[in-house]
N, C-alpha and C positions, 0 to 999 in steps of 0.2 A: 700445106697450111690449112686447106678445107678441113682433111680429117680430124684436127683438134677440136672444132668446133662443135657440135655434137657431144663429145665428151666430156669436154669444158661446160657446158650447156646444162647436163644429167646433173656433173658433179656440184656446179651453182644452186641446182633445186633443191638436192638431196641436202646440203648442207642449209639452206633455208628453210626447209621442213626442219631437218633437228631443231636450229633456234627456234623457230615458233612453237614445237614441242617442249622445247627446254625452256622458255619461256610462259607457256602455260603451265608447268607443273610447277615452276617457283613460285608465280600467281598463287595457287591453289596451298604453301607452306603457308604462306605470311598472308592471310584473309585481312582486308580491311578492315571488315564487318566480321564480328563473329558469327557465325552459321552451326546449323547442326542439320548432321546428315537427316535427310528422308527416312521414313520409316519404310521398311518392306509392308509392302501391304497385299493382303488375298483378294481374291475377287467381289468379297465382302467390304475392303477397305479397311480391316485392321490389320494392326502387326502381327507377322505368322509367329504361332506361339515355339519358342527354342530357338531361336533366331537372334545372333548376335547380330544385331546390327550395327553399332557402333566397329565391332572387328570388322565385319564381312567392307567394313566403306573402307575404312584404311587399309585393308588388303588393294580391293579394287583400286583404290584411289595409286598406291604405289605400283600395282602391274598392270593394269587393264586400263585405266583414263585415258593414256594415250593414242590408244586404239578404238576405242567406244565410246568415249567422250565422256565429259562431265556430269553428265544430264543422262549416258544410258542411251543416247540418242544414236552412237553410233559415228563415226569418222571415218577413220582405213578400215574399221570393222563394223560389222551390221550392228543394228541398235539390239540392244538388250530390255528395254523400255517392257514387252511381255514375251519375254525369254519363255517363262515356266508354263506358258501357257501351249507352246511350240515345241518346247521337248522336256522330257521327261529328268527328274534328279538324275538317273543315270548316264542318261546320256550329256548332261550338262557334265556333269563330272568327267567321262572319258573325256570329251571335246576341252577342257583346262587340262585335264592331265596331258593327254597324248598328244593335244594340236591339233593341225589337219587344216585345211582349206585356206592356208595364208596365216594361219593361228601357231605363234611357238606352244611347244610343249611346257606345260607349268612342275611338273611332278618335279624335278632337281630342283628349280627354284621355291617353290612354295612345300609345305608340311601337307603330309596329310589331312591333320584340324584344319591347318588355313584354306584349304580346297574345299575341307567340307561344309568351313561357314561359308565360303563364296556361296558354293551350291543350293545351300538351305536358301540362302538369302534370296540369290537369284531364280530357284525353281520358285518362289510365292510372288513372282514379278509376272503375274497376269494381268 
């Protein structure tokens, strides 16, 4: 009877984690208030120029929120808050396509464009 417990236990959390994940991404369709995403901004504090912003959010927002949070601040994954200041467009790119460190690989799932507005976006995140 002990060894079920432990198991029982994992699969209780894991399944709590999904609804609160699934629960914050439905929050985040139907906004109370309307909102408009943040701008990417350089170290300057303006929008980096060639930079879809509006795509690069609704990418993130559909793959990456759940893992890095709303805000960029980070959850099951590190904050992104000054990504591009830490590593290089290149490297932000391999690390979406390829994964690595607890990170799925995005390349089957996402397009190439859709990687590379992430990237733009996210390298001007100093």
């Amino acid at each position: 009877m002990r060894k079920w417990i432990v198991p029982s236990l994992l699969t209780a959390c894991c399944l709590f984690a999904v609804l609160l994940m699934y629960n914050s991404l439905r929050k985040d369709e139907t906004p109370s208030v309307p909102h408009e995403p943040a701008p990417s901004a350089t170290a300057s504090g303006e929008a980096a120029p060639g930079v879809n912003t509006e795509a690069a959010t609704a990418i993130y927002k559909s793959n990456c929120l759940s893992c890095h949070g709303d805000q960029l601040q980070g959850a099951m994954g590190p904050a992104l808050t000054k990504v591009g200041s830490m590593m290089s467009e290149d490297d932000i790119r391999k690390q979406i396509s390829n994964g690595g460190g607890g990170m799925p690989a995005f390349k089957g799932t996402l397009t190439d464009e859709q990687i590379n507005t992430v990237v733009s976006w996210l390298a001007a995140k100093k």
